[in-house]
N, C-alpha and C positions, 0 to 999 in steps of 0.2 A: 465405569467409562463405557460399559458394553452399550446401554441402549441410549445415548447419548447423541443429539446431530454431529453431522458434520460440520468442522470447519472447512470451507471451499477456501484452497489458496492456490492461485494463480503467477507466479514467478517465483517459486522455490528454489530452482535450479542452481539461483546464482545473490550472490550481494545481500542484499535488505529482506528480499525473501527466503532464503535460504538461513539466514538468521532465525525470521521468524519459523519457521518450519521447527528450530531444535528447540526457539522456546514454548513453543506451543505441547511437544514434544515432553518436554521437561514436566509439565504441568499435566500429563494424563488426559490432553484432547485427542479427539479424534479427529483425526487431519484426513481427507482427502484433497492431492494434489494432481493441479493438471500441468502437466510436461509437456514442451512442442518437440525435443530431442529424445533419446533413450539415454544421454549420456552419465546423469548423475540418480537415473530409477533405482538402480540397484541400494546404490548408498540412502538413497529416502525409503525404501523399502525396507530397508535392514533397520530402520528405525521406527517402523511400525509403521507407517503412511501409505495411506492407499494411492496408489499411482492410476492414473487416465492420461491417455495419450493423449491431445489435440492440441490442435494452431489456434488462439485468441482470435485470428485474425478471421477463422472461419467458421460462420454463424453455426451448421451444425454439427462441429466438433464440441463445441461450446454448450448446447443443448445437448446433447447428448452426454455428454460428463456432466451437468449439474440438473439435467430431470428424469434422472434414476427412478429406484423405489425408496434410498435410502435419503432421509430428510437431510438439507443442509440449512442450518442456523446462521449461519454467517458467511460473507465471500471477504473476501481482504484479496486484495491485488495492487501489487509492485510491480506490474507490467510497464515496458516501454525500451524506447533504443536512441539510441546514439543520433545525428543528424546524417550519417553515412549510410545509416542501415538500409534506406530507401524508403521502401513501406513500412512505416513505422507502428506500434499499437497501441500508441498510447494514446490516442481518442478510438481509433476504430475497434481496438481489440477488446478496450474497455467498455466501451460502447455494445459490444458482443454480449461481454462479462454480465455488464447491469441489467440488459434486455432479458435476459435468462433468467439473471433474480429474481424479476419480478416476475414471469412467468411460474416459477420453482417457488413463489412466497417465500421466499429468504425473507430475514426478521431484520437483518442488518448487511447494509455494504460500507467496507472500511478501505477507502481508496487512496494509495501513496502516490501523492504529484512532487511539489518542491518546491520548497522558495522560489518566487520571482515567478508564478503563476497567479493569474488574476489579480486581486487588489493585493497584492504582494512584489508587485512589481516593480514597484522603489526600492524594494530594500536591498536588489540588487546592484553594482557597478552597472552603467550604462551600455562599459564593454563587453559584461559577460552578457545581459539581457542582449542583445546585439547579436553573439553568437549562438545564443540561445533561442534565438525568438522562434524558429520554426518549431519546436518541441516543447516550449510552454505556449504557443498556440493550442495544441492540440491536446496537453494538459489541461488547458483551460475552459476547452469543448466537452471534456470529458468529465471536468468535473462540473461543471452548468451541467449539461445531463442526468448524472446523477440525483443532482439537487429536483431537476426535473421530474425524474419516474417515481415520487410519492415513496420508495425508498427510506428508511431509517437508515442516516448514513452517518460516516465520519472521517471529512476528508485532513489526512494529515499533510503539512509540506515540509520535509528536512531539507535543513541545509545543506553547504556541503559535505559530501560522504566521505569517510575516512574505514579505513578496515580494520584497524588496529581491537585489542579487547574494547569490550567496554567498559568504560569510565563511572558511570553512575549517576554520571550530574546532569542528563537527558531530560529535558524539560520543554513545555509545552506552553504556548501562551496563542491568546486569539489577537494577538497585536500584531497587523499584517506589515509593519513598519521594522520587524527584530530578523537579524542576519545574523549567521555566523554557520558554524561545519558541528557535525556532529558523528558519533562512531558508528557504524552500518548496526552493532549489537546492542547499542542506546536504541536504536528508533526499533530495532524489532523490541524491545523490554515495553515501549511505550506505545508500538502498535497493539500490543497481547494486552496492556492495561484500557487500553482504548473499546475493547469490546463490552466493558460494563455500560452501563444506561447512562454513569456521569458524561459519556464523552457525545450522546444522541444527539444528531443534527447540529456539530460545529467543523470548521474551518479550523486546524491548527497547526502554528509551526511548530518544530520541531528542530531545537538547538542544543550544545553542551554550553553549560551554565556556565562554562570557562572559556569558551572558546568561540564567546561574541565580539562582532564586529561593532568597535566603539564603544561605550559604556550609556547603553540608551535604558529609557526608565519604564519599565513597562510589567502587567500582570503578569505571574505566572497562572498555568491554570490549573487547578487542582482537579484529582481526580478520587481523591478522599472524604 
């Protein structure tokens, strides 16, 4: 593992990154993570992760944490906030994120948005897209960008998120039409599978294979 890049991950702290953080963990990566609080450092530290302090939202906290001496191979970012946070970072902060990759020659960016972003936008309720739309706006910005900076990238979108273990049945398809929730520990199993070359330059949702809405017929997508 010693001489090994970094994994760069960007919302660790809490939810679907902080998943990925134990599986990557679990796996003998080498993680460096950037933290905008000091609140859960200790505990990512205690699990081998390199900690950097900085705000997504501030271009060089963000350069500064990812063009070190030490190489990072990949960024994955679960960045974003609620519709009350104000300033939100899920375009701008990410927007920060990718601008740095490509500066740092990162090999890969693997970016978590969500159902009901870009042409994904049917397969939401009309009401939840509705209450939603200011944050899959800028979901949307940010994943066009991405696709933009000439990046290897792979943007996945879970449905809705659940905390509970995970289930196993965490599946992936490029059919922007398939709804349903899935467990916060399914979509980190399937963002850490995501990092091989099967997953390079696609768009994927991210569902439990049990826990779709209506019984619609569509690909799964294999990463085998």
């Amino acid at each position: 593992m010693t001489n090994e890049p970094y994994i760069f991950l960007a919302g660790a702290s809490r939810g679907v990154g902080q998943q990925i953080a134990f599986r990557l963990m679990e796996q003998n990566r080498r993680v460096k993570a950037m933290l905008r609080t000091e609140t859960t450092r200790a505990d990512l530290e205690a699990m081998g992760i390199k900690v950097v302090m900085g705000d997504a939202l501030n271009v060089a906290d963000v350069e500064q944490a990812m063009l070190g001496d030490e190489p990072i191979d990949t960024v994955i970012s679960t960045i974003g906030g609620l519709p009350q946070d104000g300033q939100r970072s899920d375009f701008l902060g990410n927007k920060n994120l990718i601008d740095a990759a490509v500066k740092a020659n990162v090999k890969k960016f693997i970016l978590i948005t969500s159902i009901g972003t870009g042409n994904s936008a049917n397969a939401i309720p009309p009401q939840a897209m509705q209450a939603l739309a200011p944050v899959l706006a800028e979901k949307d910005q940010a994943e066009k960008h991405l696709i933009a900076s000439g990046l290897t990238y792979t943007i996945i979108r879970p449905g809705g998120l659940k905390s509970e273990p995970a289930t196993g049945n965490g599946i992936l398809t490029e059919d922007p039409n398939v709804a349903g929730t899935i467990h916060r520990a399914d979509v980190a199993h399937l963002v850490c599978e995501c990092i091989s070359e099967k997953a390079n330059n696609k768009t994927l949702s991210a569902i439990d294979r049990n826990m779709m809405y209506g019984q619609p017929d569509f690909e799964v997508f294999s990463l085998t």
